[in-house]
C-alpha positions as CSV (number, residue, x, y, z in Angstrom):
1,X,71.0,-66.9,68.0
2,X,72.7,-68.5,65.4
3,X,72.9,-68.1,61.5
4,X,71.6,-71.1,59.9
5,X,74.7,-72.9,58.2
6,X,73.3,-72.4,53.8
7,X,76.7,-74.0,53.3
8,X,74.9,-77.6,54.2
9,X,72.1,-77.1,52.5
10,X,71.8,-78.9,48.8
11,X,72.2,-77.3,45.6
12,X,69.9,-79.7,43.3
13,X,66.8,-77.7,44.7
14,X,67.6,-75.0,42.8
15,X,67.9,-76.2,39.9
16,X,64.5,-74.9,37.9
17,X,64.6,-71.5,39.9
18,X,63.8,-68.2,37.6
19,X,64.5,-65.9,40.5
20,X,67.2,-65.9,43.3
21,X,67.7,-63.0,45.7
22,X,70.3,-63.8,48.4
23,X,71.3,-61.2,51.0
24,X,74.2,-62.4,53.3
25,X,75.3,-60.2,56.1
26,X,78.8,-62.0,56.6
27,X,79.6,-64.8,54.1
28,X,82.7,-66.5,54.9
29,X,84.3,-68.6,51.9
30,X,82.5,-71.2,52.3
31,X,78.9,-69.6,51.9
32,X,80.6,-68.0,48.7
33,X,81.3,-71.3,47.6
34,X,78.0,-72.8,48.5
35,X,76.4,-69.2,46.4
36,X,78.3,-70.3,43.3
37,X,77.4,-73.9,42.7
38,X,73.6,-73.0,43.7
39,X,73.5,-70.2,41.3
40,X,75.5,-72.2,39.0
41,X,73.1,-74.7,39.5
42,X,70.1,-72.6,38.6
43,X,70.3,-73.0,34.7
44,X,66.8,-71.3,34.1
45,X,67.5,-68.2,36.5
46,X,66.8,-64.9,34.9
47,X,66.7,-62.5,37.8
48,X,69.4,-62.7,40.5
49,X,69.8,-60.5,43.5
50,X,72.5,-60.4,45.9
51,X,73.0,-58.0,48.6
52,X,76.5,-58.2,50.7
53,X,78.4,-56.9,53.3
54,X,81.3,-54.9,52.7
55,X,83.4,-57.3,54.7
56,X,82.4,-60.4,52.2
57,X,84.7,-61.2,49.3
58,X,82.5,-60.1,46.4
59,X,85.7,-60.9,43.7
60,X,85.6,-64.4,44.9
61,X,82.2,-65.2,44.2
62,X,82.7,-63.5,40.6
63,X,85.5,-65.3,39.8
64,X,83.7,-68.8,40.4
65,X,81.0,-67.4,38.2
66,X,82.7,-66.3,35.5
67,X,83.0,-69.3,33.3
68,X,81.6,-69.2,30.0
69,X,77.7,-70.6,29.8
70,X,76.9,-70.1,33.4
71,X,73.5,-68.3,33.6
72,X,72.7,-68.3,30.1
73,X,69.0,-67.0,30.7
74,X,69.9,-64.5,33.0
75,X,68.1,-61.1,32.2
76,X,68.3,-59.0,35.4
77,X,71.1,-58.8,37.8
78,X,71.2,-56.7,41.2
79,X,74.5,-56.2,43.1
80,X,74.2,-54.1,46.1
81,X,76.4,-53.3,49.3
82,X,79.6,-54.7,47.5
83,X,83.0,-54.1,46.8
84,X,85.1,-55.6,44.2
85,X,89.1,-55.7,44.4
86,X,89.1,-55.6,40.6
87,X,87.0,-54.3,37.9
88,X,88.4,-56.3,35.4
89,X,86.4,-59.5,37.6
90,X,82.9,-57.9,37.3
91,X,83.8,-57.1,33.5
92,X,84.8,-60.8,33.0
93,X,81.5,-61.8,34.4
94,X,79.2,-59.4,32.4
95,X,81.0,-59.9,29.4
96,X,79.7,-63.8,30.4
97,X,76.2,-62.8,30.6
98,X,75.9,-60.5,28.0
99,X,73.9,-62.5,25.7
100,X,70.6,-63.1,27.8
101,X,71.2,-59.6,30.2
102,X,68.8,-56.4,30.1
103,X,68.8,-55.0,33.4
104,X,71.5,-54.2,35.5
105,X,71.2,-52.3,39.2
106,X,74.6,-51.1,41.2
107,X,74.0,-50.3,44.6
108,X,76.6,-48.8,46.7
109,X,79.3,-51.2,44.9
110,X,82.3,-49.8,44.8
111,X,85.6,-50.8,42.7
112,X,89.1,-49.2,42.4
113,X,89.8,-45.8,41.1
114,X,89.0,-45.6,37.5
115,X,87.1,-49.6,37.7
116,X,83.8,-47.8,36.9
117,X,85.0,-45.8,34.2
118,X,86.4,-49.0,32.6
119,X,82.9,-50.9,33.2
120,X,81.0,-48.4,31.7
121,X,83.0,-48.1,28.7
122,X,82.8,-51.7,28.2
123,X,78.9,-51.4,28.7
124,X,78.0,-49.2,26.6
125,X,80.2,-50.4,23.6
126,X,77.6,-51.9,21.9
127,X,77.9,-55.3,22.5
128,X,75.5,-55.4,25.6
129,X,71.6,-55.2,25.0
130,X,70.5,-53.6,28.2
131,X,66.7,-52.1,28.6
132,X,68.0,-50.9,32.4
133,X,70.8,-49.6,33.7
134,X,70.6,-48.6,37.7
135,X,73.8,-46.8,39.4
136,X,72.8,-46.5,42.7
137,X,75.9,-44.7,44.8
138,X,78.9,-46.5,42.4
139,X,82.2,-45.8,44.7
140,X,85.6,-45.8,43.9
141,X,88.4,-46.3,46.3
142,X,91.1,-43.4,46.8
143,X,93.8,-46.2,48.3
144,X,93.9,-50.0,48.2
145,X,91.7,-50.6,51.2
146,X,88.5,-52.0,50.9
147,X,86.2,-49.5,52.2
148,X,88.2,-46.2,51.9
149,X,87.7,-43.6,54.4
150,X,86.8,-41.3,51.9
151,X,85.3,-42.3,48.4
152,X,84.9,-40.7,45.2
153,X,81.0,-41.2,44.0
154,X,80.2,-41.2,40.2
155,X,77.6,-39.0,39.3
């Protein structure tokens, strides 16, 4: 069997959504690519899902959402079954969102050692308006691999 190729698929479909929930198993670059400009796209979403794979480059994706204006409705956002090579990425993109977001869920997402420390910090500094805030088995790596042998959970 073979995955269907979402890469060829067009974005202007999506433009009205109000909900996207995307769960992709093994994105390769250019699925994160195609992810971006469709949720880029989707200037009315305000609830957006997206379930990874450990193995998918979950920084990538955030740094081609992170411009200024993208999402401005956006009110809930689930991450799950990522990991992020920098904390300062998924800052950047919150920061982004702030605005328009009240719900946040993290689901086994893990960042560097001290990333979530930094993230809540920044989310609980009074700038962000959340209702919901989710952590869900939050991980932080002990070395610089991207799923550590052994990782440090928040509690």
């Amino acid at each position: 069997m073979t995955q269907f190729g979402l890469a060829t698929f067009g974005i202007p479909a999506f433009s009205q959504l109000k909900e996207l929930s995307l769960a992709m198993p093994d994105a390769e670059t250019e699925t994160i690519s195609w992810m971006a400009k469709t949720i880029q796209g989707a200037k009315s979403l305000r609830k957006l899902e997206i379930l990874f794979n450990w193995n998918c480059k979950s920084t990538l994706l955030l740094s081609q959402l992170s411009s200024v204006g993208c999402l401005p409705e956006l009110q809930e956002l689930t991450f799950s079954r990522m990991s992020f090579d920098s904390s300062a990425a998924l800052g950047m993109f919150l920061y982004n969102i702030r605005l328009s977001l009240r719900s946040i869920t993290f689901s086994v997402v893990e960042l560097e050692l001290g990333g979530w420390r930094s993230i809540l910090r920044e989310l609980s500094g009074g700038v962000y308006r959340l209702d919901s805030l989710v952590l869900h088995r939050v991980l932080e790596s002990q070395t610089q691999e991207t799923i550590p042998p052994g990782p440090t959970v928040l509690s």
